[in-house]
mmCIF file as Biopython writes it, N, C-alpha, C and O atoms, coordinates in Angstrom:
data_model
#
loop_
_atom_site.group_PDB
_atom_site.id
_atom_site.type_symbol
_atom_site.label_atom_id
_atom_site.label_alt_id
_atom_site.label_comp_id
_atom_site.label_asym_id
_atom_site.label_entity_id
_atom_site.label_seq_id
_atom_site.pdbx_PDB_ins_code
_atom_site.Cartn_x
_atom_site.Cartn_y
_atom_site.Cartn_z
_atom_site.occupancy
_atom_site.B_iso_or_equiv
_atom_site.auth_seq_id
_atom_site.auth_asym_id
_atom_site.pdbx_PDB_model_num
ATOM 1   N N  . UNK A ? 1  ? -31.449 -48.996 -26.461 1.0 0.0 1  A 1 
ATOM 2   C CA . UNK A ? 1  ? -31.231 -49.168 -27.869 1.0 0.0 1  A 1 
ATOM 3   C C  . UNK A ? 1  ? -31.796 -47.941 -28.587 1.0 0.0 1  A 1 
ATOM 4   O O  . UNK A ? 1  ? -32.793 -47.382 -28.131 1.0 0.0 1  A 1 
ATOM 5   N N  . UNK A ? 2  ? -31.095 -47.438 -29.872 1.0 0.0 2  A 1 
ATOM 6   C CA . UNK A ? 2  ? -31.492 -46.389 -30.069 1.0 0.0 2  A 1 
ATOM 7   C C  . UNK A ? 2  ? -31.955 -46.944 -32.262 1.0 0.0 2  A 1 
ATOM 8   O O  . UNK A ? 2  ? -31.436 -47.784 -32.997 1.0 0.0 2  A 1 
ATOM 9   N N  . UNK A ? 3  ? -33.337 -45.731 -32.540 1.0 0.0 3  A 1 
ATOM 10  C CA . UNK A ? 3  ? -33.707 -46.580 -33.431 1.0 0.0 3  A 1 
ATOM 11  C C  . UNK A ? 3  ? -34.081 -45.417 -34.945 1.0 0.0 3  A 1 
ATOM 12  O O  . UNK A ? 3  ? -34.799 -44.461 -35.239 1.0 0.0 3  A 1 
ATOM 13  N N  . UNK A ? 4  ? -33.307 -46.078 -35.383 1.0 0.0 4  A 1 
ATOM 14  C CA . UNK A ? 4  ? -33.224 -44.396 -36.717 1.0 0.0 4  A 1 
ATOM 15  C C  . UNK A ? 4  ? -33.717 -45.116 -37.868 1.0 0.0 4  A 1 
ATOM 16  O O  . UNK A ? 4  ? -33.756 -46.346 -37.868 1.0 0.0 4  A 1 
ATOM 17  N N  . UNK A ? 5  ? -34.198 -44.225 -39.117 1.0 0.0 5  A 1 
ATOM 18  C CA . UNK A ? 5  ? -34.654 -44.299 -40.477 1.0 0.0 5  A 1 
ATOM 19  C C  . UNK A ? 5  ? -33.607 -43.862 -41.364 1.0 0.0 5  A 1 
ATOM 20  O O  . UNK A ? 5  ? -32.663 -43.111 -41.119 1.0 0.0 5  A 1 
ATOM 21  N N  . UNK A ? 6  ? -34.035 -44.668 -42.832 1.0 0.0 6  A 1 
ATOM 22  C CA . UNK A ? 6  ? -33.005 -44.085 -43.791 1.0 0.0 6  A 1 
ATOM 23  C C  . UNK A ? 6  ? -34.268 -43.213 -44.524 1.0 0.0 6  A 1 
ATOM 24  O O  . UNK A ? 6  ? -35.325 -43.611 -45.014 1.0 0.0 6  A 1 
ATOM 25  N N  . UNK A ? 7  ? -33.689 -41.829 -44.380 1.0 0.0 7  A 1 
ATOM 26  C CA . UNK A ? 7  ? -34.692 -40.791 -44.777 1.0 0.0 7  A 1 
ATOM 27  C C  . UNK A ? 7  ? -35.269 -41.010 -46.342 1.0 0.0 7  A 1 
ATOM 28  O O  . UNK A ? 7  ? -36.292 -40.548 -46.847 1.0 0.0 7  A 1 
ATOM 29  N N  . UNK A ? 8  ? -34.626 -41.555 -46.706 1.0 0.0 8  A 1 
ATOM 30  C CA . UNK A ? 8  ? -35.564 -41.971 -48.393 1.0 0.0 8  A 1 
ATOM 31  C C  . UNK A ? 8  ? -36.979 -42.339 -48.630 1.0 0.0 8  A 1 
ATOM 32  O O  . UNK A ? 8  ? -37.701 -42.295 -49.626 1.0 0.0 8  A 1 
ATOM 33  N N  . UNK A ? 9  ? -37.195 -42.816 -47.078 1.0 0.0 9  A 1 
ATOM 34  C CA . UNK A ? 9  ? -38.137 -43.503 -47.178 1.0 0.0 9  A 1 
ATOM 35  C C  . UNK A ? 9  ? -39.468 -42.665 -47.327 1.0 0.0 9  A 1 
ATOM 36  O O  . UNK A ? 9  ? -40.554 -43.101 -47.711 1.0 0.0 9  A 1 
ATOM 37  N N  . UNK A ? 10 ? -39.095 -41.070 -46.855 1.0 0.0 10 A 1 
ATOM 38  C CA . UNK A ? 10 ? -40.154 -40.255 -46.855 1.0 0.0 10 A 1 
ATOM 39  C C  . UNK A ? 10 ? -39.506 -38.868 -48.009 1.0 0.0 10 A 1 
ATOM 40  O O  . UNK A ? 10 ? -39.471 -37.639 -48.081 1.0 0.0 10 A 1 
ATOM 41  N N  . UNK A ? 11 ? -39.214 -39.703 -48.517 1.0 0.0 11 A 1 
ATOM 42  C CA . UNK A ? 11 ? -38.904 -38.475 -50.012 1.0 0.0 11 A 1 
ATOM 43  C C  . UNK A ? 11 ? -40.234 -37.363 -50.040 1.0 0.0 11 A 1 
ATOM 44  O O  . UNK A ? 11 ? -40.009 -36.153 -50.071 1.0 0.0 11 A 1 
ATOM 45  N N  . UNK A ? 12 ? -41.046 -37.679 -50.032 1.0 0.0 12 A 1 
ATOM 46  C CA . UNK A ? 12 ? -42.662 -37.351 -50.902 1.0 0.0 12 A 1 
ATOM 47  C C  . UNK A ? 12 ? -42.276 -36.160 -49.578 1.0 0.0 12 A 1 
ATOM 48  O O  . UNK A ? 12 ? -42.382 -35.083 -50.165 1.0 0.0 12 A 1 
ATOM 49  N N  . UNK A ? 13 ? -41.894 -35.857 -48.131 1.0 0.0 13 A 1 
ATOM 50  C CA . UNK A ? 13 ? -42.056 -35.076 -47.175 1.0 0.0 13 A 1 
ATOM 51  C C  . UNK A ? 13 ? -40.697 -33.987 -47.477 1.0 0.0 13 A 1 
ATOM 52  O O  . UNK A ? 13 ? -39.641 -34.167 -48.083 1.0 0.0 13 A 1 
ATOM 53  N N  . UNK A ? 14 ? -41.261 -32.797 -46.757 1.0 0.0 14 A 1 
ATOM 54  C CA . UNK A ? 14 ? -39.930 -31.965 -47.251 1.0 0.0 14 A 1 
ATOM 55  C C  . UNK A ? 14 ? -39.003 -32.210 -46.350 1.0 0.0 14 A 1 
ATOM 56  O O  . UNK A ? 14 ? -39.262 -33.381 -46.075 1.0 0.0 14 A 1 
ATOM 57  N N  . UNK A ? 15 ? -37.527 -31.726 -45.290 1.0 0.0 15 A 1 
ATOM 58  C CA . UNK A ? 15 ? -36.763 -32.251 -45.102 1.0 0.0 15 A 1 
ATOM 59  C C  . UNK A ? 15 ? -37.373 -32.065 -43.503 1.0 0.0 15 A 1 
ATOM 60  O O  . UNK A ? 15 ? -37.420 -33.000 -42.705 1.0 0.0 15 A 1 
ATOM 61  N N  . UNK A ? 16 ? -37.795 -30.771 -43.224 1.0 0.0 16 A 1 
ATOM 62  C CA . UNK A ? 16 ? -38.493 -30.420 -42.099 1.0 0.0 16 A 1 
ATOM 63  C C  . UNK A ? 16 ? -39.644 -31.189 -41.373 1.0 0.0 16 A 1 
ATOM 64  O O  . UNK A ? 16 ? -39.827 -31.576 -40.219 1.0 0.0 16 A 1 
ATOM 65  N N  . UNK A ? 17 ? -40.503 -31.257 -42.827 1.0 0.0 17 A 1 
ATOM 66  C CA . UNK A ? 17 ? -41.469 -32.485 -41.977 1.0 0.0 17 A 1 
ATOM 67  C C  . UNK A ? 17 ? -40.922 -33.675 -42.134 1.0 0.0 17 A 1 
ATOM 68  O O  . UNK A ? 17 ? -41.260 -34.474 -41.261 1.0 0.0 17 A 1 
ATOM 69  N N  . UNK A ? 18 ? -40.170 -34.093 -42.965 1.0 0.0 18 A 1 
ATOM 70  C CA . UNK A ? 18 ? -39.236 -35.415 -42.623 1.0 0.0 18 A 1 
ATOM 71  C C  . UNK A ? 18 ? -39.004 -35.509 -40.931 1.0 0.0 18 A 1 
ATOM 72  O O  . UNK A ? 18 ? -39.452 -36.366 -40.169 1.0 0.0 18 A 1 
ATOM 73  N N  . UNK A ? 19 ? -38.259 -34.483 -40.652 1.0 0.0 19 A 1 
ATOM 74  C CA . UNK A ? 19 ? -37.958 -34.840 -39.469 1.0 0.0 19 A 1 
ATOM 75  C C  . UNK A ? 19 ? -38.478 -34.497 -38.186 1.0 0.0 19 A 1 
ATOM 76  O O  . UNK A ? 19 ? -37.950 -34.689 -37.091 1.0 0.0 19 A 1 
ATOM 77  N N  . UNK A ? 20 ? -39.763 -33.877 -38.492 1.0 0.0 20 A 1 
ATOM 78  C CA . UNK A ? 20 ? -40.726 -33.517 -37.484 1.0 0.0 20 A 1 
ATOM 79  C C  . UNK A ? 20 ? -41.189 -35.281 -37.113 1.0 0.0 20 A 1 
ATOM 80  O O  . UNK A ? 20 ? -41.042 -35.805 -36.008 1.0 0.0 20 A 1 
ATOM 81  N N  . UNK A ? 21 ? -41.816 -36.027 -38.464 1.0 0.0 21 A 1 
ATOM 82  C CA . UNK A ? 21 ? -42.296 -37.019 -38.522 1.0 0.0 21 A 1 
ATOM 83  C C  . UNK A ? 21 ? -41.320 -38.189 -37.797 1.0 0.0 21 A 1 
ATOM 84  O O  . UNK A ? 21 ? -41.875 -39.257 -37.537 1.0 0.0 21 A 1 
ATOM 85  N N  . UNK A ? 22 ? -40.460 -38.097 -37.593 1.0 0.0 22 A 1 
ATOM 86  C CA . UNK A ? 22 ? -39.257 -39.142 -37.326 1.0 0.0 22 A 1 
ATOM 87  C C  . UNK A ? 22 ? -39.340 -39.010 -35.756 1.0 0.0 22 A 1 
ATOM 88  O O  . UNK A ? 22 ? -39.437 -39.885 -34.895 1.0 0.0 22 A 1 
ATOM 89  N N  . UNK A ? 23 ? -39.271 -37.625 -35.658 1.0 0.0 23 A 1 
ATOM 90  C CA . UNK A ? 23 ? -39.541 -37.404 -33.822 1.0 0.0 23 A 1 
ATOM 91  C C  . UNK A ? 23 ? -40.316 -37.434 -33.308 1.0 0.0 23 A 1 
ATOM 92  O O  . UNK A ? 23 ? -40.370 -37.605 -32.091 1.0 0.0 23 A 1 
ATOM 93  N N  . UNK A ? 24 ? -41.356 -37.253 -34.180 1.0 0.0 24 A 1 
ATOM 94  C CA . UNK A ? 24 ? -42.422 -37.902 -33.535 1.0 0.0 24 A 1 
ATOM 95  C C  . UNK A ? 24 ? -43.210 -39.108 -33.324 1.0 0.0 24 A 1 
ATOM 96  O O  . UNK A ? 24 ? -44.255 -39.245 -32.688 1.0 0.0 24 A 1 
ATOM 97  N N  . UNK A ? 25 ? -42.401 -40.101 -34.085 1.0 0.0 25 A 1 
ATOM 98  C CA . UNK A ? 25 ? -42.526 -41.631 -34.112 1.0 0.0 25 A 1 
ATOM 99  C C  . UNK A ? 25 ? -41.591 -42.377 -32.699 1.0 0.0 25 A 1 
ATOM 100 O O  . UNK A ? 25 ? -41.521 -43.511 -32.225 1.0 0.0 25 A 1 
ATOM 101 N N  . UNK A ? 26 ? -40.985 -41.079 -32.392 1.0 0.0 26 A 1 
ATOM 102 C CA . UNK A ? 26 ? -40.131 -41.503 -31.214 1.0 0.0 26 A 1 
ATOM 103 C C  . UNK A ? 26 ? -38.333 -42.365 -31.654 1.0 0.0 26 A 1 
ATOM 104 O O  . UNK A ? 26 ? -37.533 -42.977 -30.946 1.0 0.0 26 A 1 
ATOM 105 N N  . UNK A ? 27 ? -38.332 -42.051 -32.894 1.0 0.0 27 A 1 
ATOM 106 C CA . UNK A ? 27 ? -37.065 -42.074 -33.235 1.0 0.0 27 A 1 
ATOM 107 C C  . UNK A ? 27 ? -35.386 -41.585 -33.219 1.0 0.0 27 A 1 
ATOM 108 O O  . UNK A ? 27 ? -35.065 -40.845 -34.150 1.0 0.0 27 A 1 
ATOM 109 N N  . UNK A ? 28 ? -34.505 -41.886 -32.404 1.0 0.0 28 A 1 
ATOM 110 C CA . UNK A ? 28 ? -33.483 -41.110 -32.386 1.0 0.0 28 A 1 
ATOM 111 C C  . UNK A ? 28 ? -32.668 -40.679 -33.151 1.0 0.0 28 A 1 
ATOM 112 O O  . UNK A ? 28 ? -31.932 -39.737 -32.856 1.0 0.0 28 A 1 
ATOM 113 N N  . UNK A ? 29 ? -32.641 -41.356 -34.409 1.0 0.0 29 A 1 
ATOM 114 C CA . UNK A ? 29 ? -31.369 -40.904 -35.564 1.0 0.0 29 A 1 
ATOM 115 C C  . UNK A ? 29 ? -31.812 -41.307 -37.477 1.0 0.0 29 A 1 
ATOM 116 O O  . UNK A ? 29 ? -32.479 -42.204 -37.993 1.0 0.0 29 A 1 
ATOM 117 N N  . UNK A ? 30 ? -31.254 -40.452 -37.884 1.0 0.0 30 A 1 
ATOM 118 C CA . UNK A ? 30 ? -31.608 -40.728 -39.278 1.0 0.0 30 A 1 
ATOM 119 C C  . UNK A ? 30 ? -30.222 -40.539 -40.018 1.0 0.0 30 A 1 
ATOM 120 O O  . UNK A ? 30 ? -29.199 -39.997 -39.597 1.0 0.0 30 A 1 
ATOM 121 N N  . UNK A ? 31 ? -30.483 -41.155 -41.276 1.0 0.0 31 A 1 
ATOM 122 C CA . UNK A ? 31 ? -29.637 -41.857 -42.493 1.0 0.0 31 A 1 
ATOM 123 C C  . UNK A ? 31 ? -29.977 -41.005 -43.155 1.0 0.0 31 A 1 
ATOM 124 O O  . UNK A ? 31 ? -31.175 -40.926 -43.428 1.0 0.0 31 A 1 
ATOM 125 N N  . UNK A ? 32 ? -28.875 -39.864 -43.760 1.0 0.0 32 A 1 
ATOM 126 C CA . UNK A ? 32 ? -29.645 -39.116 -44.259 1.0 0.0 32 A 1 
ATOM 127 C C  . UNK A ? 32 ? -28.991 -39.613 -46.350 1.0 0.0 32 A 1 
ATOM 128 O O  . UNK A ? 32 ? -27.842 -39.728 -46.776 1.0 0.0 32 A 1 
ATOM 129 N N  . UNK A ? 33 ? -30.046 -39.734 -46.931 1.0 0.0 33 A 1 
ATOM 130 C CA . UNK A ? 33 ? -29.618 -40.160 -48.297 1.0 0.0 33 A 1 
ATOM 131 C C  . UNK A ? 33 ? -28.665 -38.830 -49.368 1.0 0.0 33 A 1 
ATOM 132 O O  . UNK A ? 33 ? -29.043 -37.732 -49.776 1.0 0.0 33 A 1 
ATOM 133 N N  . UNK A ? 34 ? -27.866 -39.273 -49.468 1.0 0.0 34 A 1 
ATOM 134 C CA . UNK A ? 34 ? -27.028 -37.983 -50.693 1.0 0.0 34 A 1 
ATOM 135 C C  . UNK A ? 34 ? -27.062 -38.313 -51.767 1.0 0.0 34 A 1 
ATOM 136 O O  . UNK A ? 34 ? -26.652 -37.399 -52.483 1.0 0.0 34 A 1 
ATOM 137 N N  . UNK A ? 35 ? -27.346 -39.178 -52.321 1.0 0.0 35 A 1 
ATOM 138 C CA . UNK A ? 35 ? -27.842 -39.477 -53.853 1.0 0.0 35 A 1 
ATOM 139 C C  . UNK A ? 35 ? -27.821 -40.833 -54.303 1.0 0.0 35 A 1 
ATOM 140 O O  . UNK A ? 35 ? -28.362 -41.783 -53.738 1.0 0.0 35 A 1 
ATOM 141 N N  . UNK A ? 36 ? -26.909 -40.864 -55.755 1.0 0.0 36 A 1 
ATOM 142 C CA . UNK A ? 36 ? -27.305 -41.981 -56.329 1.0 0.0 36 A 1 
ATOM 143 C C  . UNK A ? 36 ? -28.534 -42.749 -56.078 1.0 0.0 36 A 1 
ATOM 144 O O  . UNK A ? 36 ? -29.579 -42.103 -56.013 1.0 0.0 36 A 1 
ATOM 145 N N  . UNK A ? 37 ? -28.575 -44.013 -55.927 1.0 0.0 37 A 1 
ATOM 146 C CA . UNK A ? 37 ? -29.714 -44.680 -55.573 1.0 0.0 37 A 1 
ATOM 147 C C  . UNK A ? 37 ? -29.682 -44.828 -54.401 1.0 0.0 37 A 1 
ATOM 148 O O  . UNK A ? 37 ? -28.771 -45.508 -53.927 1.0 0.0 37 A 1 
ATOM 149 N N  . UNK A ? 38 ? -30.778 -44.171 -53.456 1.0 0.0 38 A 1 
ATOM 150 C CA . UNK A ? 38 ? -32.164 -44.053 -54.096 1.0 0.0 38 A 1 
ATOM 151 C C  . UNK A ? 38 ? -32.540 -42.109 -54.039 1.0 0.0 38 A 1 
ATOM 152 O O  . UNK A ? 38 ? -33.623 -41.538 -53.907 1.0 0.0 38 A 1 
ATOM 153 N N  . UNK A ? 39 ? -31.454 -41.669 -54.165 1.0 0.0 39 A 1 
ATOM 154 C CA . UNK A ? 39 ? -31.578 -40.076 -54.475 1.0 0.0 39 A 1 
ATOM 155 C C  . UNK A ? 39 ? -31.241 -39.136 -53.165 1.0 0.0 39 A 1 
ATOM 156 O O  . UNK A ? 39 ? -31.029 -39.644 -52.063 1.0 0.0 39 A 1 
ATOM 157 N N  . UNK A ? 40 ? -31.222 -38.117 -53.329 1.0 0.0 40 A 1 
ATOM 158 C CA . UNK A ? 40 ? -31.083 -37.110 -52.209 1.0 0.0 40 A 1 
ATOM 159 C C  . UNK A ? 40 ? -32.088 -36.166 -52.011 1.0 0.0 40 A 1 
ATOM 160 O O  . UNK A ? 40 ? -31.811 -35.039 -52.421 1.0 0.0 40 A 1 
ATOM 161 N N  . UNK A ? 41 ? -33.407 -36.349 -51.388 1.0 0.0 41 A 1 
ATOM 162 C CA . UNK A ? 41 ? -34.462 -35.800 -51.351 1.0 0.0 41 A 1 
ATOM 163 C C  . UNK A ? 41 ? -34.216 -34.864 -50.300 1.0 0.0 41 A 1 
ATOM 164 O O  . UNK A ? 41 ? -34.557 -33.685 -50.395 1.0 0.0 41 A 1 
ATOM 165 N N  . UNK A ? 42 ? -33.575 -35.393 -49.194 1.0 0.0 42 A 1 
ATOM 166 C CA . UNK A ? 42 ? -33.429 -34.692 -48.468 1.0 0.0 42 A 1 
ATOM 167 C C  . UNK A ? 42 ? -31.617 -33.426 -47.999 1.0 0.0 42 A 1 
ATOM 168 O O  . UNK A ? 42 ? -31.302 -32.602 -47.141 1.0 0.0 42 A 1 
ATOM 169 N N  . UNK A ? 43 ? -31.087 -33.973 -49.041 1.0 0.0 43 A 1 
ATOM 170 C CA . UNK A ? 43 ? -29.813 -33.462 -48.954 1.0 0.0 43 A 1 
ATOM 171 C C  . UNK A ? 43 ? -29.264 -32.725 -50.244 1.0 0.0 43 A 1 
ATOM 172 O O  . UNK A ? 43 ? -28.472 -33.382 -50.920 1.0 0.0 43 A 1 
ATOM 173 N N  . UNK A ? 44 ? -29.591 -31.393 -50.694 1.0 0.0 44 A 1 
ATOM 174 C CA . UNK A ? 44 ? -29.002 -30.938 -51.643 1.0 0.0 44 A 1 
ATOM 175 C C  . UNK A ? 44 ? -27.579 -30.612 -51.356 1.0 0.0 44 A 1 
ATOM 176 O O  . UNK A ? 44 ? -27.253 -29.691 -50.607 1.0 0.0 44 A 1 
ATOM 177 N N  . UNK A ? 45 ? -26.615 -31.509 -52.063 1.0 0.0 45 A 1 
ATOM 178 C CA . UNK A ? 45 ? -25.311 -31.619 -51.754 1.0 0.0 45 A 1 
ATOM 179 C C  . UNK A ? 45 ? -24.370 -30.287 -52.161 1.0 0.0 45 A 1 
ATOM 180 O O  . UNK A ? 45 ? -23.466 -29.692 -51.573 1.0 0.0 45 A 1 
ATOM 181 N N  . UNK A ? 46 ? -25.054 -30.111 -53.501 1.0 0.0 46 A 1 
ATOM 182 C CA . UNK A ? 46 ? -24.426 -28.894 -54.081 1.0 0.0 46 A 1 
ATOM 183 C C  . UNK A ? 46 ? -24.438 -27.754 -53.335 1.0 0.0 46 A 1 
ATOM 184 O O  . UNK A ? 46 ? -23.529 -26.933 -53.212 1.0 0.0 46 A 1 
ATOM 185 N N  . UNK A ? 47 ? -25.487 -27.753 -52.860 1.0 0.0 47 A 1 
ATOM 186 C CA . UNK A ? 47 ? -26.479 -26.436 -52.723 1.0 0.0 47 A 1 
ATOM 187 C C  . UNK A ? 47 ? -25.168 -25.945 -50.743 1.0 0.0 47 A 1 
ATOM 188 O O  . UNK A ? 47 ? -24.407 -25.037 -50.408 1.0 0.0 47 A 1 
ATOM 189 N N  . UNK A ? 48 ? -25.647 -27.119 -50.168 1.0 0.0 48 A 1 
ATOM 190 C CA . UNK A ? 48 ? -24.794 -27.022 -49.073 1.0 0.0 48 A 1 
ATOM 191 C C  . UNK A ? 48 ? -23.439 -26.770 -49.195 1.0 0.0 48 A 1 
ATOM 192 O O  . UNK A ? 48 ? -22.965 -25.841 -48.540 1.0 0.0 48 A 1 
ATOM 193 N N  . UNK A ? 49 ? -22.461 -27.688 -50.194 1.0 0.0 49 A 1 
ATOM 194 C CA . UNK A ? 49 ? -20.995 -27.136 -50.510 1.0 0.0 49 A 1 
ATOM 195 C C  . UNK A ? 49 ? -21.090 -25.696 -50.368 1.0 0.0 49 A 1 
ATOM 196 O O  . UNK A ? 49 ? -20.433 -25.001 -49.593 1.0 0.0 49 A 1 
ATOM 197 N N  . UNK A ? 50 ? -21.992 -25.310 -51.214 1.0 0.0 50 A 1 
ATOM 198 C CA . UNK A ? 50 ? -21.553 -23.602 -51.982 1.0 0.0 50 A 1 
ATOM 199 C C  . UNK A ? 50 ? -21.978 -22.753 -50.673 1.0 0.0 50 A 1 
ATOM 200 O O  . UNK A ? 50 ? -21.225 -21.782 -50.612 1.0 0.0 50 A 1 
ATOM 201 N N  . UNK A ? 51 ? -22.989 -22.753 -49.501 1.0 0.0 51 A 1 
ATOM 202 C CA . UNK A ? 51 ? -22.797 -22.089 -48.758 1.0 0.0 51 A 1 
ATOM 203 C C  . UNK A ? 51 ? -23.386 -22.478 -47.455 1.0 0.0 51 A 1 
ATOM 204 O O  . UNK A ? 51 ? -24.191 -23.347 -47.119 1.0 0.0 51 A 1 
ATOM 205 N N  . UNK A ? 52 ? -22.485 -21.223 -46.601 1.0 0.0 52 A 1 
ATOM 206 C CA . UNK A ? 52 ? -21.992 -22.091 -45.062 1.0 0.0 52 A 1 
ATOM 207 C C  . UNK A ? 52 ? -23.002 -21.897 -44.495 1.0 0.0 52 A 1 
ATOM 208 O O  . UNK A ? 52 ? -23.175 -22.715 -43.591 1.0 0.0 52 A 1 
ATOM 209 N N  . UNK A ? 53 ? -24.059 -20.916 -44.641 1.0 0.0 53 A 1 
ATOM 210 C CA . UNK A ? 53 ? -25.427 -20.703 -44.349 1.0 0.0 53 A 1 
ATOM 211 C C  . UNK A ? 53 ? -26.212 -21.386 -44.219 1.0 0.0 53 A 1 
ATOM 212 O O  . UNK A ? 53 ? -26.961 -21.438 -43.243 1.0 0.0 53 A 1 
ATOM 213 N N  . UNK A ? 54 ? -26.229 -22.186 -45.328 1.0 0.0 54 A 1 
ATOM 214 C CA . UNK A ? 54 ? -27.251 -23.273 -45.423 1.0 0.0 54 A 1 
ATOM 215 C C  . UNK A ? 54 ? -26.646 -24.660 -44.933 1.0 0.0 54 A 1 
ATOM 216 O O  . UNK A ? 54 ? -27.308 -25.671 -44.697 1.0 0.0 54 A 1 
ATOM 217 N N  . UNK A ? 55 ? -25.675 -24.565 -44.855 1.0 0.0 55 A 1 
ATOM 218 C CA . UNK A ? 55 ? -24.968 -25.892 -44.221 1.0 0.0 55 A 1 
ATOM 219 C C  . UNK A ? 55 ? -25.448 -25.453 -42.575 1.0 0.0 55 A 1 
ATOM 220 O O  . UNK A ? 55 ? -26.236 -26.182 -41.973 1.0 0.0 55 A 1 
ATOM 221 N N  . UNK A ? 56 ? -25.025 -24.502 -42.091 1.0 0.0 56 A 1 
ATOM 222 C CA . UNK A ? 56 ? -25.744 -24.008 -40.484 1.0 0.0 56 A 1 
ATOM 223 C C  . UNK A ? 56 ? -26.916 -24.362 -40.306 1.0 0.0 56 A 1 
ATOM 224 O O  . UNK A ? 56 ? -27.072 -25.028 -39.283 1.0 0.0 56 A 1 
ATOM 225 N N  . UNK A ? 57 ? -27.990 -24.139 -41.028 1.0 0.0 57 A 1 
ATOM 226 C CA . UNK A ? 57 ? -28.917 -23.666 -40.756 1.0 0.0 57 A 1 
ATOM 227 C C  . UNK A ? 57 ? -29.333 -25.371 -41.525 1.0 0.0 57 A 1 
ATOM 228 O O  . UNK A ? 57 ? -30.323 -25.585 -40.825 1.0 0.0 57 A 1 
ATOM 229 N N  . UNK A ? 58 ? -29.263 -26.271 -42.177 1.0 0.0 58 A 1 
ATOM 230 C CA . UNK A ? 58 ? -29.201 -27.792 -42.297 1.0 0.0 58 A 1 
ATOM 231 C C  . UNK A ? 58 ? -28.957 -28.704 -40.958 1.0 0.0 58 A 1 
ATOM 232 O O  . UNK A ? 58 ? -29.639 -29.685 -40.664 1.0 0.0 58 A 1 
ATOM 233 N N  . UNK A ? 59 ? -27.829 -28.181 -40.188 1.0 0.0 59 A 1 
ATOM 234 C CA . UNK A ? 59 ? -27.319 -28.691 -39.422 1.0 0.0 59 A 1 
ATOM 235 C C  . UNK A ? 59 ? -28.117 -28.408 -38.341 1.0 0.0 59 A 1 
ATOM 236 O O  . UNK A ? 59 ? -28.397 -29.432 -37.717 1.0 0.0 59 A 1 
ATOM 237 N N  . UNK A ? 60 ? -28.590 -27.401 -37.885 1.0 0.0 60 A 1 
ATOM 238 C CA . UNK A ? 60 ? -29.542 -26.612 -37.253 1.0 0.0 60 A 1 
ATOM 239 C C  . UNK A ? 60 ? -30.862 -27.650 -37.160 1.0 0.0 60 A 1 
ATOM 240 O O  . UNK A ? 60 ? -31.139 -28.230 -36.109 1.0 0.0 60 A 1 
ATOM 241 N N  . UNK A ? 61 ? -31.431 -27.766 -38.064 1.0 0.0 61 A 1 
ATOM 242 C CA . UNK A ? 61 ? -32.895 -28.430 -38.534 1.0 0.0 61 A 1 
ATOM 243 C C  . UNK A ? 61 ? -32.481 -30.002 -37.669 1.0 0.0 61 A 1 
ATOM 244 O O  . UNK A ? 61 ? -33.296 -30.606 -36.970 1.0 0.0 61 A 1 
ATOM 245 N N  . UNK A ? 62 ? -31.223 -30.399 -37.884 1.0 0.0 62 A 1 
ATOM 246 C CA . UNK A ? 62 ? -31.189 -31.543 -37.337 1.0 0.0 62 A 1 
ATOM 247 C C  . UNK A ? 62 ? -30.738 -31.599 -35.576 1.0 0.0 62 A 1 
ATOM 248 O O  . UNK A ? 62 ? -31.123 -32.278 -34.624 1.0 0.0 62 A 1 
ATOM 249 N N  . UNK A ? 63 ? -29.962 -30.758 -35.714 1.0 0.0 63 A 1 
ATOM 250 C CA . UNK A ? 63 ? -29.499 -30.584 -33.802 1.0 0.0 63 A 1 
ATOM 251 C C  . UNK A ? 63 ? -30.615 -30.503 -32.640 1.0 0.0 63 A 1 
ATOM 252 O O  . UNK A ? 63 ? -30.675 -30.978 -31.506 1.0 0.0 63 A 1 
ATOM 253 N N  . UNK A ? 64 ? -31.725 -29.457 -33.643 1.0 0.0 64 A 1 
ATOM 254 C CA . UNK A ? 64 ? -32.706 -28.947 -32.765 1.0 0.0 64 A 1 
ATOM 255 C C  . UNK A ? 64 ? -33.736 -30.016 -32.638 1.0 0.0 64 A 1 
ATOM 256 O O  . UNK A ? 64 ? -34.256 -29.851 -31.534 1.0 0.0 64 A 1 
ATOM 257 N N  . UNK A ? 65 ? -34.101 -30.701 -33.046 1.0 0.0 65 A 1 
ATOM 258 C CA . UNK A ? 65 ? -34.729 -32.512 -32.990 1.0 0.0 65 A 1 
ATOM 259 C C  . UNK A ? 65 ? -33.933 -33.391 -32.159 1.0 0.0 65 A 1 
ATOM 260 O O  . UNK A ? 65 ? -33.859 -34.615 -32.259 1.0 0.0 65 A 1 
ATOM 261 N N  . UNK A ? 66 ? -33.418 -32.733 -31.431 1.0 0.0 66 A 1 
ATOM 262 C CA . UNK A ? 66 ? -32.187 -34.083 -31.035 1.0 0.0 66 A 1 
ATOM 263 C C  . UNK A ? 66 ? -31.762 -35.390 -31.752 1.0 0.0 66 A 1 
ATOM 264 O O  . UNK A ? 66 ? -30.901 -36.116 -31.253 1.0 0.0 66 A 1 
#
């Protein structure tokens, strides 16, 4: 069985230690929040549309955590 978080829950953490913290709880997958309620702390939506860089290098932060 595999056991993931909905990342909101650690808003107050940046997206990195978000997910340092998740792997290291021994967690396999996360929910990642895009807005409305309860916000996108961890997903600047805009910011990623506008470039492919940061969408890589987003995608990156999460691949490399398994």
């Amino acid at each position: 069985m595999k056991l993931g978080v909905f990342t909101v829950l650690f808003a107050n953490k940046s997206f990195e230690d978000m997910l340092d913290h998740v792997k290291a709880d021994g967690l396999d997958a996360v929910e990642i929040g895009t807005g409305g309620y309860p916000g996108n702390a961890h997903c600047p939506i805009d910011e990623l549309l506008e470039d492919e860089q940061k969408r890589k290098d987003y995608l990156e932060a999460v691949t490399s955590r398994g």
